[in-house]
Short mmCIF file of the C-alpha atoms (twelve columns), coordinates in Angstrom:
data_MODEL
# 
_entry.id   MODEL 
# 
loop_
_atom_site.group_PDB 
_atom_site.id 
_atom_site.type_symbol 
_atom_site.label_atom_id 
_atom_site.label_alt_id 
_atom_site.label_comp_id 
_atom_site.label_asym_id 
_atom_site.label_seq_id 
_atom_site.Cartn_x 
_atom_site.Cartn_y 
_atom_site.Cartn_z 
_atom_site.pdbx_PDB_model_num 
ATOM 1  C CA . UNK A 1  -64.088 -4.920  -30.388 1 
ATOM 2  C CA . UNK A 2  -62.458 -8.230  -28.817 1 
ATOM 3  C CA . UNK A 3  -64.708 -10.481 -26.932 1 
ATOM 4  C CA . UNK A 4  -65.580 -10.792 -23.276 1 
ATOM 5  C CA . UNK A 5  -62.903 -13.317 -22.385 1 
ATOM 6  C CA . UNK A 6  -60.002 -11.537 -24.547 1 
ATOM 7  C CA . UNK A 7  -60.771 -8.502  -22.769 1 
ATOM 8  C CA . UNK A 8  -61.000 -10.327 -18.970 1 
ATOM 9  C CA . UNK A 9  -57.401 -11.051 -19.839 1 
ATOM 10 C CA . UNK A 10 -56.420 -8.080  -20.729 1 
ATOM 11 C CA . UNK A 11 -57.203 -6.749  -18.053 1 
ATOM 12 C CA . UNK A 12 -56.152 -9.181  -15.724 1 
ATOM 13 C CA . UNK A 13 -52.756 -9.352  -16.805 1 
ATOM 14 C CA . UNK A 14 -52.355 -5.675  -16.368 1 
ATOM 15 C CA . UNK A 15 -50.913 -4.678  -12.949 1 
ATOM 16 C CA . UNK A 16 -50.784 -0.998  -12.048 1 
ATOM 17 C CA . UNK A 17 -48.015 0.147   -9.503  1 
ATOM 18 C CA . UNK A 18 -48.648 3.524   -8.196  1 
ATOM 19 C CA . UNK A 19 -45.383 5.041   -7.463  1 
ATOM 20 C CA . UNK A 20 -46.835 8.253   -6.610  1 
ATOM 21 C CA . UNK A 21 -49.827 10.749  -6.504  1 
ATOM 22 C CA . UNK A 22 -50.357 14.435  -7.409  1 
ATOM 23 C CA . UNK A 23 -53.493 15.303  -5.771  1 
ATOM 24 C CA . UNK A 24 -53.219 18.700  -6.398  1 
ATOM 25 C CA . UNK A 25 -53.142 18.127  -10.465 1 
ATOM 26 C CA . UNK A 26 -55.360 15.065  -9.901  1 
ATOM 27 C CA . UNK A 27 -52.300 13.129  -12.028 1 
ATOM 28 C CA . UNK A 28 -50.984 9.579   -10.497 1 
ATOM 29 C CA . UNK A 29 -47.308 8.290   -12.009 1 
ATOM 30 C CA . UNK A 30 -47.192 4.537   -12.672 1 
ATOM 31 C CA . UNK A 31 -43.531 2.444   -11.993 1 
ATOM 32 C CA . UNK A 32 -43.343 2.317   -16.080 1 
ATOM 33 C CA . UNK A 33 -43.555 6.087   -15.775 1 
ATOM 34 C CA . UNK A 34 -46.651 6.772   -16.974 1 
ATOM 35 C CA . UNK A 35 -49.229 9.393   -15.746 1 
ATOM 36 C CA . UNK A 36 -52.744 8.968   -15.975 1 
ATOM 37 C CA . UNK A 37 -55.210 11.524  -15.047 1 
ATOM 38 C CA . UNK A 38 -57.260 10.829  -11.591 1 
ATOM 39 C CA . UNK A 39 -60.797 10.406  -12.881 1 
ATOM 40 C CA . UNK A 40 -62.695 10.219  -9.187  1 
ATOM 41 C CA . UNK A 41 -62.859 12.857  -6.590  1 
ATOM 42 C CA . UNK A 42 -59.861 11.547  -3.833  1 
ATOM 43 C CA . UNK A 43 -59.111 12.567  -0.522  1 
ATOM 44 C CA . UNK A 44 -56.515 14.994  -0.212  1 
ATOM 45 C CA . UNK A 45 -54.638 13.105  2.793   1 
ATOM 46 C CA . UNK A 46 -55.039 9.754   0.239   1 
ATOM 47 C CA . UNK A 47 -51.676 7.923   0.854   1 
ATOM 48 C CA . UNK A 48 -49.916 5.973   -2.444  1 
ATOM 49 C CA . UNK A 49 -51.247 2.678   -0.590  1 
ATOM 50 C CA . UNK A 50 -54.546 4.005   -0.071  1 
ATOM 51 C CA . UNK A 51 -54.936 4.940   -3.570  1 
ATOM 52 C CA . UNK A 52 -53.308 1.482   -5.192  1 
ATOM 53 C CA . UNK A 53 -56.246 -0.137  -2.711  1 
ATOM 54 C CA . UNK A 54 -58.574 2.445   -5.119  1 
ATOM 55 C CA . UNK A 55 -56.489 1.094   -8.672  1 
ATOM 56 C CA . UNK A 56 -56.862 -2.361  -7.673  1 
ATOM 57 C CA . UNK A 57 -60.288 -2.314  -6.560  1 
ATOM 58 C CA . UNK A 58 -61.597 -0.802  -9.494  1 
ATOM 59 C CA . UNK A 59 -60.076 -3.446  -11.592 1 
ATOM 60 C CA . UNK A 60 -61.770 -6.006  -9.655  1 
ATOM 61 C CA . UNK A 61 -65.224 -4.081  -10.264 1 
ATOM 62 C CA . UNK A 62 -64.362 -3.657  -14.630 1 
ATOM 63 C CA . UNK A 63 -63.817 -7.460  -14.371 1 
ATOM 64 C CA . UNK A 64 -67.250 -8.247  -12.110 1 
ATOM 65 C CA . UNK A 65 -69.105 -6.081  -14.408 1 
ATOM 66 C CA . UNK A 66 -67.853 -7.515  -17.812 1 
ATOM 67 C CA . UNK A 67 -68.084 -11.678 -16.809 1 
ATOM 68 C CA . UNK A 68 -71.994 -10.672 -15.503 1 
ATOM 69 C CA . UNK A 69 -72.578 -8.889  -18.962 1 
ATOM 70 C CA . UNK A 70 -71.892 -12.208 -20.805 1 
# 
């Protein structure tokens, strides 16, 4: 497993755009065209912004949580 700060910058150097959302198959497509299963319960009204807000959030909270676990 790679260390704390090789992992921070993983992470930090990976930027998910949300190009769309399929809240009925709970499915999100990135602009590389991936999709990636939606993990969370979401609104169904969520808007592509709204959700992105969720994305980038959360990868705020991964790197909080792994520079306090040093």
């Amino acid at each position: 497993m790679k260390n704390n700060d090789e992992l921070i910058q993983i992470i930090m150097k990976k930027n998910i755009k949300v190009i769309s959302i399929d809240v009925e198959n709970k499915e999100f497509t990135t602009n590389d065209g991936n999709i990636y299963p939606i993990l969370f319960d979401i609104d169904k009204n969520i808007t592509t912004e709204g959700f992105q807000k969720a994305i980038d959030d959360s990868k705020k909270i991964m790197l909080n949580i792994i520079q306090n676990n040093e």
